[in-house]
Residue frames relative to the residue before (quaternion, step in Angstrom):
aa qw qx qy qz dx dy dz
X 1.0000 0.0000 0.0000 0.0000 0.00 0.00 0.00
X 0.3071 -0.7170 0.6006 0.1756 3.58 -0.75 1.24
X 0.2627 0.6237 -0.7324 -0.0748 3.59 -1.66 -0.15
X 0.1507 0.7086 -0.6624 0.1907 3.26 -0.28 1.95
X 0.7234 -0.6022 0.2846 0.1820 2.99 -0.74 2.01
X 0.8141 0.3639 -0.0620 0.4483 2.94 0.22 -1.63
X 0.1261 0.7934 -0.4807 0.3514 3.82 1.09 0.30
X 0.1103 0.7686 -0.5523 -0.3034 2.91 -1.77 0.15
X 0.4549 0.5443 -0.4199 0.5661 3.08 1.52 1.09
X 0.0428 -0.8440 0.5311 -0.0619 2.91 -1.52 1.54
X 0.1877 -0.8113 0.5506 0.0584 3.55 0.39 1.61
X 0.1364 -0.6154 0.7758 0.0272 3.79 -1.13 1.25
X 0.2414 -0.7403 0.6083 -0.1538 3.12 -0.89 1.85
X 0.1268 -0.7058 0.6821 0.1431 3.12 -1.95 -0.40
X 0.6095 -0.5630 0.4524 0.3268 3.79 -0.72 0.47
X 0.8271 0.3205 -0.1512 0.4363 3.75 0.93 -0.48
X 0.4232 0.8477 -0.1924 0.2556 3.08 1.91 0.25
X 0.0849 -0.8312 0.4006 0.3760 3.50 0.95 0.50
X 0.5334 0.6276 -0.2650 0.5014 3.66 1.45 -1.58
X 0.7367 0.3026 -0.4566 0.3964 3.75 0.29 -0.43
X 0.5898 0.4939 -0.4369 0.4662 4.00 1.02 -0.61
X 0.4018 0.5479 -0.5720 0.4595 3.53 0.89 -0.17
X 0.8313 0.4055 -0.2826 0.2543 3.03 -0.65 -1.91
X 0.6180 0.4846 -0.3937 0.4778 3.91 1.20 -0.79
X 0.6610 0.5407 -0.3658 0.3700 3.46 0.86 -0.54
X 0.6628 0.4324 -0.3043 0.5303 3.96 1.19 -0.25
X 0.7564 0.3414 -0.3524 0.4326 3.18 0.88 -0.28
X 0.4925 0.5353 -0.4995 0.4706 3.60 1.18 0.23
X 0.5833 0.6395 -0.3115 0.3922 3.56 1.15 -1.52
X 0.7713 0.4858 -0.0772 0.4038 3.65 1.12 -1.04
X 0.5734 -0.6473 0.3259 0.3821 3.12 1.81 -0.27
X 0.5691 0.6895 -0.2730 0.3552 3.36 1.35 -1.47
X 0.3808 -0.7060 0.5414 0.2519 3.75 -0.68 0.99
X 0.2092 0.8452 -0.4813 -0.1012 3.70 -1.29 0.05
X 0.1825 -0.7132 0.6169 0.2783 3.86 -0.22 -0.26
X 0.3570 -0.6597 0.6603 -0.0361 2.63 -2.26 1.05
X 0.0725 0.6812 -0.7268 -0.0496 3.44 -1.13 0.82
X 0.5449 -0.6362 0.5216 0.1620 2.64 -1.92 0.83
X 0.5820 -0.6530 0.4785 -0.0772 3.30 -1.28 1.43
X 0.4835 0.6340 -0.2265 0.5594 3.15 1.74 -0.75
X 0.6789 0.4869 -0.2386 0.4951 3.72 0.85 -1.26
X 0.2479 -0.8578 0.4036 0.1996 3.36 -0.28 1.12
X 0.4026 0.5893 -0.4242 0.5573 3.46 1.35 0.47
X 0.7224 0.3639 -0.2180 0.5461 3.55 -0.08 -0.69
X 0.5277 0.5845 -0.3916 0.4760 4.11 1.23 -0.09
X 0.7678 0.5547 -0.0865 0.3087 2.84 0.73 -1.96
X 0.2581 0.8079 -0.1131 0.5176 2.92 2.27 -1.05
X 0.8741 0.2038 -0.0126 0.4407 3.09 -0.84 -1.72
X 0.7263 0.2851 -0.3262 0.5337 3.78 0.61 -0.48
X 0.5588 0.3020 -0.5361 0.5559 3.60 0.60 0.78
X 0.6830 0.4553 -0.4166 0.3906 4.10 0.04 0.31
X 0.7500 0.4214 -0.0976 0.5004 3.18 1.54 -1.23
X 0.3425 -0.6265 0.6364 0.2918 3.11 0.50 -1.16
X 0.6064 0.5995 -0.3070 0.4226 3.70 1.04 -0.69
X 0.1927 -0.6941 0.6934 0.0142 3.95 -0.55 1.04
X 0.6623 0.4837 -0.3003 0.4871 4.10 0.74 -0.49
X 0.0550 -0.7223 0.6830 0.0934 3.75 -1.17 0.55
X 0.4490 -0.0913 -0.8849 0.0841 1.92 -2.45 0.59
X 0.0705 0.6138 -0.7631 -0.1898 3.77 -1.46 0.38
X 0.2936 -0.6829 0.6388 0.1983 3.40 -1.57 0.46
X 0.5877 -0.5926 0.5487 -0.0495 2.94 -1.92 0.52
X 0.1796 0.7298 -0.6594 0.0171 3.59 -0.31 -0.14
X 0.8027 0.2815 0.2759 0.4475 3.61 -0.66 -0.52
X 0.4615 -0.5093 0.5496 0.4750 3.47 0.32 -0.53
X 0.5237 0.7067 -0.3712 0.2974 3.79 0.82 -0.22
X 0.4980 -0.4520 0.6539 0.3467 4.05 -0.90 0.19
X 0.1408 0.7627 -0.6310 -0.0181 3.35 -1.17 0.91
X 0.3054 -0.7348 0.1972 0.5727 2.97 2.40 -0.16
X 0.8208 -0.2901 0.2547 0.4210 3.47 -1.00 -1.38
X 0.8303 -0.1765 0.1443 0.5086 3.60 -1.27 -0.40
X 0.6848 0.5397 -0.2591 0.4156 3.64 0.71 -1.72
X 0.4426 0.6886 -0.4105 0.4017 4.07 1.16 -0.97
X 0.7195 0.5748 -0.1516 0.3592 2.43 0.42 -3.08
X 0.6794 0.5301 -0.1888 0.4709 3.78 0.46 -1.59
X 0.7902 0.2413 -0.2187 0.5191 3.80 0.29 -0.39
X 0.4894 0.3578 -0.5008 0.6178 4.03 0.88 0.64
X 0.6693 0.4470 -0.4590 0.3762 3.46 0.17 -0.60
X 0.6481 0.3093 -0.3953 0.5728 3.99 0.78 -1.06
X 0.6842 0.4121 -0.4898 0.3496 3.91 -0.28 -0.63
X 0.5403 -0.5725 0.4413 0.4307 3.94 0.68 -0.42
X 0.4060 0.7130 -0.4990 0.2789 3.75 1.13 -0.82
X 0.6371 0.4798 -0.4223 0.4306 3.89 0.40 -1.03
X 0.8418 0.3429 -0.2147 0.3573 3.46 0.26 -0.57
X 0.2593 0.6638 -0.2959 0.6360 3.30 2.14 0.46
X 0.8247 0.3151 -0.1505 0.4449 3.30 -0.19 -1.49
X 0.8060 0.3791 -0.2478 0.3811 3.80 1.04 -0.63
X 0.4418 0.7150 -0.3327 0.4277 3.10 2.20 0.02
């Protein structure tokens, strides 16, 4: 589990999450720095499903931006767009 500050990807996780170890696992696989917060903390929940709308996790980040979940994350990465958007 990264939590490099200076990222601009932020994956809100959970400890039981198979889709969120996924999502750390492409973006380590890819090189692509990111921090994690924990979902578990029901502040930082409450949080994220007032910005998002999203009750489901891994959510991603870009930017401060909605990029959504693993499947998103997983189809910028084949289309090239992830490396677009972080270029």
């Amino acid at each position: 589990m990264s939590t490099d500050s200076t990222s601009r990807i932020t994956l809100y996780v959970t400890n039981f999450c198979p889709y969120c170890r996924m999502a750390e696992r492409l973006l380590e696989t890819r090189g692509i720095p990111y921090k994690t917060l924990s979902a578990e903390d029901p502040s930082i929940r409450a949080e994220l499903i007032s910005s998002t709308g999203w009750r489901t996790v891994p959510v991603i980040m870009l930017d401060d931006k909605l990029v959504g979940g693993y499947q998103e994350l997983a189809m910028l990465d084949r289309s090239g767009r992830l490396s677009e958007m972080l270029a």
